[in-house]
N, C-alpha and C positions, 0 to 999 in steps of 0.2 A: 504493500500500500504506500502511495505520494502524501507527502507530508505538502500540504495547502494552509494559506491564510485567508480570507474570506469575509467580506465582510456581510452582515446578515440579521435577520429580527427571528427570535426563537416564538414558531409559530402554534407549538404544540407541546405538551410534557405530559410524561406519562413515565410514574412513579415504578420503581424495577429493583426490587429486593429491598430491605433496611434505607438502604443511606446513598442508592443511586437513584439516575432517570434515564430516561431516552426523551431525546428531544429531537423536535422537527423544525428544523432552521431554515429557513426560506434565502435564498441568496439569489442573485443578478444570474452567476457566472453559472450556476451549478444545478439553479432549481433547488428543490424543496431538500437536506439531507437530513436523512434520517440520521441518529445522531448516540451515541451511547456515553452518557457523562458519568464517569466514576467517581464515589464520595463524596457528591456535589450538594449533597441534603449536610453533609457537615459545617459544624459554624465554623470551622479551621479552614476547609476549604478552599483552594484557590479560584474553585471554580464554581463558585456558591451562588454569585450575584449573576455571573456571564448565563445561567442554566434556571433561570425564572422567565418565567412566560414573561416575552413581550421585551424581551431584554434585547435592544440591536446594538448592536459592537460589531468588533473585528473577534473573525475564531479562527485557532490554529486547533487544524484537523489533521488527525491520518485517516486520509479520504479512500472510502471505497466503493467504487461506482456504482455498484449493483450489489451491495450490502450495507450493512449498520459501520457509521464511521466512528472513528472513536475521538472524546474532545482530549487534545493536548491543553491547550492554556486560550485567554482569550480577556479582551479589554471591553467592556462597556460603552459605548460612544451616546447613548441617550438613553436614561431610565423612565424617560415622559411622566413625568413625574407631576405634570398639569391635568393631564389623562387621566393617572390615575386617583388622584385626590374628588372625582366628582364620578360619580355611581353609572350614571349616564354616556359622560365619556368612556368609559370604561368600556358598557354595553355596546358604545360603536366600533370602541379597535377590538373589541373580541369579533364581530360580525364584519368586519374589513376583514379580518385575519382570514378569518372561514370561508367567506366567500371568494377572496385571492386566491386560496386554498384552491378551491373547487374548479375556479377558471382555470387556474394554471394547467391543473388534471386535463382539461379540455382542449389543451392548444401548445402549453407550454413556453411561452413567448415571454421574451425577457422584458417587454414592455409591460406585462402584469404586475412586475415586481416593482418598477419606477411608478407607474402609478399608485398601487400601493402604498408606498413609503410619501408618495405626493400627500396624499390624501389624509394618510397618519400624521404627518408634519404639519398641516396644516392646522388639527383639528388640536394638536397641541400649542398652536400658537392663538388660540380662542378663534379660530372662524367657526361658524354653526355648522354641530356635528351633521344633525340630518341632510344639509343642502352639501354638505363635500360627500357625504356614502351618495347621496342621491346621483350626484354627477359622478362620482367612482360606477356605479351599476350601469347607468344611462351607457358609458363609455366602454364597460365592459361588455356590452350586446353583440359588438362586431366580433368579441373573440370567441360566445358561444355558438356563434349563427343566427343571431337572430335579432338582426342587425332592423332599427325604424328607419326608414326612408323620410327624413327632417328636410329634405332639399324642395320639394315637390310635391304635386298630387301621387300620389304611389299608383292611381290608374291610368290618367293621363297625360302625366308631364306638366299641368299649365301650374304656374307660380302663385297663382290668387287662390291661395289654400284657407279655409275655413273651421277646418277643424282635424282631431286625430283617430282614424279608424283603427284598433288595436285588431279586430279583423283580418283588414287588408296590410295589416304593417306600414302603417306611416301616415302622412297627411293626405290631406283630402280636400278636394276643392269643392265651391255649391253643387255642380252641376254631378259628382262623382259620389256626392257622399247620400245615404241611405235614411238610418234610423240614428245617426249616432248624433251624441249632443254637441251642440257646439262649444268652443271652449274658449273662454277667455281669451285676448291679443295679447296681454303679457305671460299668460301662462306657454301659448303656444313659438312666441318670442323664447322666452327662457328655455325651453323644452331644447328649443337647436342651441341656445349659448350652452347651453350643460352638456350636450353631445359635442362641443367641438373646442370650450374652453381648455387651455393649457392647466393643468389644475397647480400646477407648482407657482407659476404665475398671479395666481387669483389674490388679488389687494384687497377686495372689499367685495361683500356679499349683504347690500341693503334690499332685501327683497322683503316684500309683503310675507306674514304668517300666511294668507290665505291661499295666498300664490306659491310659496311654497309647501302648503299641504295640499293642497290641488296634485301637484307635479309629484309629490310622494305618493299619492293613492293611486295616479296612472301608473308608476312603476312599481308598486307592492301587484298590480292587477297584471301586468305583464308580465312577469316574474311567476306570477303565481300562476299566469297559462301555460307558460310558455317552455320558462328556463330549467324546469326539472329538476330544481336545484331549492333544498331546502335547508334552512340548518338551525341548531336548536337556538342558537344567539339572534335569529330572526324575529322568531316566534318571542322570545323573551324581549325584545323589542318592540314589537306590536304591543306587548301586553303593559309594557312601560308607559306610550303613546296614550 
Protein backbone atom coordinates (compact mmCIF):
# COMPACT_ATOMS: atom_id res chain seq x y z
CA UNK A 1 0.00 0.00 0.00
CA UNK A 2 1.05 4.18 -1.04
CA UNK A 3 1.45 6.17 1.75
CA UNK A 4 -0.80 9.54 0.42
CA UNK A 5 -1.78 12.86 2.14
CA UNK A 6 -5.17 14.18 1.26
CA UNK A 7 -6.82 16.57 2.13
CA UNK A 8 -10.61 15.78 3.12
CA UNK A 9 -14.04 16.01 5.51
CA UNK A 10 -14.76 12.74 7.54
CA UNK A 11 -18.09 11.83 6.09
CA UNK A 12 -19.18 8.97 8.06
CA UNK A 13 -17.93 6.92 11.45
CA UNK A 14 -18.61 3.84 12.55
CA UNK A 15 -17.48 2.71 15.92
CA UNK A 16 -15.11 -0.80 15.56
CA UNK A 17 -14.15 -2.70 18.79
CA UNK A 18 -13.33 -0.77 22.36
CA UNK A 19 -11.21 2.38 21.26
CA UNK A 20 -11.29 2.36 17.21
CA UNK A 21 -13.41 3.58 14.08
CA UNK A 22 -13.80 3.34 10.58
CA UNK A 23 -14.25 6.30 8.84
CA UNK A 24 -15.46 7.44 5.48
CA UNK A 25 -13.54 10.48 4.33
CA UNK A 26 -14.72 12.13 1.34
CA UNK A 27 -11.73 13.67 -0.65
CA UNK A 28 -11.38 15.74 -4.32
CA UNK A 29 -8.56 13.32 -5.46
CA UNK A 30 -9.79 9.85 -4.21
CA UNK A 31 -13.58 9.93 -3.78
CA UNK A 32 -15.04 8.67 -0.71
CA UNK A 33 -12.01 6.21 1.45
CA UNK A 34 -13.05 4.01 3.55
CA UNK A 35 -10.83 4.43 6.39
CA UNK A 36 -9.66 2.29 9.44
CA UNK A 37 -8.49 4.73 12.49
CA UNK A 38 -6.65 2.91 15.25
CA UNK A 39 -7.00 4.05 19.07
CA UNK A 40 -8.61 7.14 17.83
CA UNK A 41 -11.64 6.92 20.70
CA UNK A 42 -8.47 7.48 23.17
CA UNK A 43 -8.02 10.98 24.92
CA UNK A 44 -4.15 10.23 24.22
CA UNK A 45 -4.61 9.84 20.86
CA UNK A 46 -3.11 11.44 18.10
CA UNK A 47 -5.74 10.89 16.11
CA UNK A 48 -8.77 11.75 18.26
CA UNK A 49 -9.93 15.13 16.82
CA UNK A 50 -8.67 14.34 12.83
CA UNK A 51 -11.48 10.84 13.40
CA UNK A 52 -14.87 12.92 14.51
CA UNK A 53 -17.41 13.29 12.02
CA UNK A 54 -17.39 16.34 10.14
CA UNK A 55 -13.78 16.97 10.95
CA UNK A 56 -11.86 18.40 7.30
CA UNK A 57 -8.06 18.54 7.47
CA UNK A 58 -5.27 17.12 5.62
CA UNK A 59 -4.98 12.90 6.37
CA UNK A 60 -1.87 10.81 5.91
CA UNK A 61 -3.01 7.51 4.72
CA UNK A 62 -1.63 4.15 3.73
CA UNK A 63 -4.09 4.01 0.87
CA UNK A 64 -5.67 1.11 -0.45
CA UNK A 65 -7.66 1.26 -3.43
CA UNK A 66 -10.11 -1.29 -3.31
CA UNK A 67 -9.99 -1.82 0.50
CA UNK A 68 -10.08 -0.26 4.19
CA UNK A 69 -7.12 2.24 4.25
CA UNK A 70 -5.59 2.79 7.34
CA UNK A 71 -5.18 6.50 9.07
CA UNK A 72 -1.37 7.32 9.61
CA UNK A 73 -1.57 10.91 11.26
CA UNK A 74 -3.47 13.94 10.03
CA UNK A 75 -4.14 17.90 10.80
CA UNK A 76 -7.43 19.53 11.29
CA UNK A 77 -7.98 22.47 8.96
CA UNK A 78 -11.65 23.46 10.01
CA UNK A 79 -13.74 22.15 13.09
CA UNK A 80 -16.98 24.41 11.85
CA UNK A 81 -17.32 25.11 14.91
CA UNK A 82 -20.34 27.82 13.93
CA UNK A 83 -22.02 24.75 12.45
CA UNK A 84 -21.90 23.06 15.05
CA UNK A 85 -22.91 25.37 18.17
CA UNK A 86 -26.62 25.64 16.43
CA UNK A 87 -28.83 22.21 16.24
CA UNK A 88 -30.06 23.39 12.97
CA UNK A 89 -26.81 23.92 11.39
CA UNK A 90 -25.90 20.85 12.28
CA UNK A 91 -29.08 19.00 10.62
CA UNK A 92 -28.00 20.75 7.23
CA UNK A 93 -24.17 19.49 7.20
CA UNK A 94 -25.27 16.03 8.24
CA UNK A 95 -27.87 16.15 5.12
CA UNK A 96 -25.15 17.90 2.79
CA UNK A 97 -22.82 15.11 3.92
CA UNK A 98 -25.49 12.26 2.89
CA UNK A 99 -26.71 13.57 0.02
CA UNK A 100 -22.97 14.20 -1.42
CA UNK A 101 -22.68 10.96 -0.37
CA UNK A 102 -25.25 9.41 -2.42
CA UNK A 103 -24.57 11.71 -5.67
CA UNK A 104 -21.20 10.86 -5.73
CA UNK A 105 -22.21 6.83 -5.71
CA UNK A 106 -24.16 8.17 -8.81
CA UNK A 107 -21.55 9.65 -11.15
CA UNK A 108 -18.40 10.10 -9.13
CA UNK A 109 -17.27 13.56 -10.24
CA UNK A 110 -14.87 15.44 -8.54
CA UNK A 111 -17.06 18.45 -8.90
CA UNK A 112 -19.58 16.84 -6.11
CA UNK A 113 -16.88 17.30 -3.74
CA UNK A 114 -16.07 21.22 -4.56
CA UNK A 115 -19.52 21.89 -4.21
CA UNK A 116 -19.89 20.36 -1.27
CA UNK A 117 -17.29 21.96 0.65
CA UNK A 118 -18.89 25.33 -1.20
CA UNK A 119 -21.85 24.83 0.38
CA UNK A 120 -20.45 23.76 3.98
CA UNK A 121 -18.30 26.84 3.88
CA UNK A 122 -20.79 28.97 3.27
CA UNK A 123 -23.28 27.84 5.75
CA UNK A 124 -20.49 28.22 8.29
CA UNK A 125 -19.92 31.65 7.50
CA UNK A 126 -23.98 32.48 8.49
CA UNK A 127 -25.51 32.46 4.99
CA UNK A 128 -29.18 30.78 5.24
CA UNK A 129 -28.73 27.11 5.61
CA UNK A 130 -31.92 26.19 3.76
CA UNK A 131 -31.33 28.57 0.49
CA UNK A 132 -27.29 27.10 0.01
CA UNK A 133 -28.66 22.99 0.56
CA UNK A 134 -31.47 24.27 -1.75
CA UNK A 135 -29.17 25.48 -4.54
CA UNK A 136 -26.58 22.50 -3.55
CA UNK A 137 -29.77 19.96 -4.69
CA UNK A 138 -31.09 22.22 -7.41
CA UNK A 139 -27.23 21.98 -8.92
CA UNK A 140 -26.90 18.50 -8.08
CA UNK A 141 -29.94 17.25 -10.67
CA UNK A 142 -27.45 17.32 -13.62
CA UNK A 143 -25.27 14.60 -11.95
CA UNK A 144 -28.24 12.21 -11.08
CA UNK A 145 -30.12 12.64 -14.48
CA UNK A 146 -32.60 14.42 -13.92
CA UNK A 147 -31.59 17.52 -14.82
CA UNK A 148 -34.83 20.83 -15.18
CA UNK A 149 -34.69 22.56 -18.29
CA UNK A 150 -34.59 26.50 -16.48
CA UNK A 151 -33.51 27.88 -20.01
CA UNK A 152 -36.80 27.47 -21.81
CA UNK A 153 -40.34 26.11 -22.57
CA UNK A 154 -39.13 22.35 -22.10
CA UNK A 155 -41.92 21.64 -25.07
CA UNK A 156 -41.34 24.38 -27.33
CA UNK A 157 -38.30 26.29 -27.06
CA UNK A 158 -40.11 29.93 -26.91
CA UNK A 159 -38.49 32.11 -23.82
CA UNK A 160 -41.83 33.60 -22.42
CA UNK A 161 -42.12 30.98 -19.98
CA UNK A 162 -44.86 31.19 -17.21
CA UNK A 163 -44.50 28.63 -15.05
CA UNK A 164 -42.62 25.14 -13.82
CA UNK A 165 -44.04 21.60 -15.04
CA UNK A 166 -42.28 19.12 -12.64
CA UNK A 167 -44.02 16.73 -15.20
CA UNK A 168 -42.41 17.75 -18.27
CA UNK A 169 -39.19 18.63 -16.49
CA UNK A 170 -38.79 22.21 -16.72
CA UNK A 171 -40.47 25.45 -17.63
CA UNK A 172 -43.29 26.08 -19.56
CA UNK A 173 -44.79 28.66 -21.50
CA UNK A 174 -48.94 29.83 -21.66
CA UNK A 175 -49.44 28.28 -24.77
CA UNK A 176 -47.47 24.73 -23.55
CA UNK A 177 -48.59 24.53 -20.20
CA UNK A 178 -51.77 22.23 -18.88
CA UNK A 179 -53.14 22.13 -15.37
CA UNK A 180 -50.00 23.29 -13.57
CA UNK A 181 -50.05 26.44 -11.24
CA UNK A 182 -48.44 29.38 -12.05
CA UNK A 183 -45.76 30.54 -10.17
CA UNK A 184 -44.52 33.53 -8.96
CA UNK A 185 -41.73 35.96 -11.37
CA UNK A 186 -39.25 35.82 -8.45
CA UNK A 187 -39.80 32.44 -7.45
CA UNK A 188 -39.34 31.35 -11.14
CA UNK A 189 -36.22 34.17 -11.45
CA UNK A 190 -34.47 32.55 -8.46
CA UNK A 191 -35.28 28.81 -9.56
CA UNK A 192 -32.50 29.48 -12.71
CA UNK A 193 -30.18 31.92 -10.37
CA UNK A 194 -29.97 28.67 -7.86
CA UNK A 195 -29.32 26.32 -10.81
CA UNK A 196 -26.55 28.28 -12.27
CA UNK A 197 -25.07 30.47 -9.28
CA UNK A 198 -21.37 29.80 -8.45
CA UNK A 199 -22.19 28.83 -4.83
CA UNK A 200 -18.49 29.68 -3.57
CA UNK A 201 -19.17 33.04 -4.98
CA UNK A 202 -22.57 33.93 -3.32
CA UNK A 203 -22.18 37.53 -1.17
CA UNK A 204 -25.53 37.99 -0.11
CA UNK A 205 -28.71 35.80 -0.03
CA UNK A 206 -31.64 38.61 0.70
CA UNK A 207 -34.53 36.64 -0.51
CA UNK A 208 -38.11 36.67 0.78
CA UNK A 209 -39.00 33.70 3.41
CA UNK A 210 -41.92 33.13 1.10
CA UNK A 211 -39.83 32.81 -1.80
CA UNK A 212 -37.64 30.81 -0.54
CA UNK A 213 -40.04 28.40 0.92
CA UNK A 214 -41.86 28.27 -2.29
CA UNK A 215 -38.47 27.14 -4.01
CA UNK A 216 -37.94 24.49 -1.05
CA UNK A 217 -41.31 22.65 -1.59
CA UNK A 218 -40.71 22.45 -5.46
CA UNK A 219 -37.47 20.73 -4.68
CA UNK A 220 -38.52 18.52 -1.56
CA UNK A 221 -41.57 17.48 -4.49
CA UNK A 222 -38.98 16.70 -7.20
CA UNK A 223 -36.73 14.94 -5.18
CA UNK A 224 -39.25 13.08 -3.67
CA UNK A 225 -40.53 11.88 -7.43
CA UNK A 226 -37.94 11.61 -8.97
CA UNK A 227 -34.23 11.21 -7.23
CA UNK A 228 -34.69 7.81 -5.43
CA UNK A 229 -32.69 9.02 -3.11
CA UNK A 230 -33.77 9.25 0.52
CA UNK A 231 -31.97 9.73 3.70
CA UNK A 232 -32.78 9.65 7.39
CA UNK A 233 -31.20 13.45 7.88
CA UNK A 234 -33.81 14.58 5.35
CA UNK A 235 -36.75 13.20 6.86
CA UNK A 236 -35.21 14.65 10.39
CA UNK A 237 -35.21 18.00 8.48
CA UNK A 238 -38.61 18.07 7.39
CA UNK A 239 -39.74 17.24 10.79
CA UNK A 240 -37.56 20.23 12.11
CA UNK A 241 -39.34 22.66 9.39
Amino acid sequence: MKVISVEGIVVGVTPYKESSKILNIFTREYGIIGCYSKGCKSIKSKLRLISERFAYGKFQLSYKENGLSTLIDGDVIDFFTNIKSDIVKISYLTYICDLSTRVYKECESEDIYDLMMSSINKIEDNFNSKIITNILELQYLNYIGINLNLDECVSCGSSKVVTLSLEKGGYVCSKCRTNEPLLDEKVMKLLRLYYYVDISKISNLDIEDNVSNKINMIIDEYYDRYSGISTKSKSFLKELE
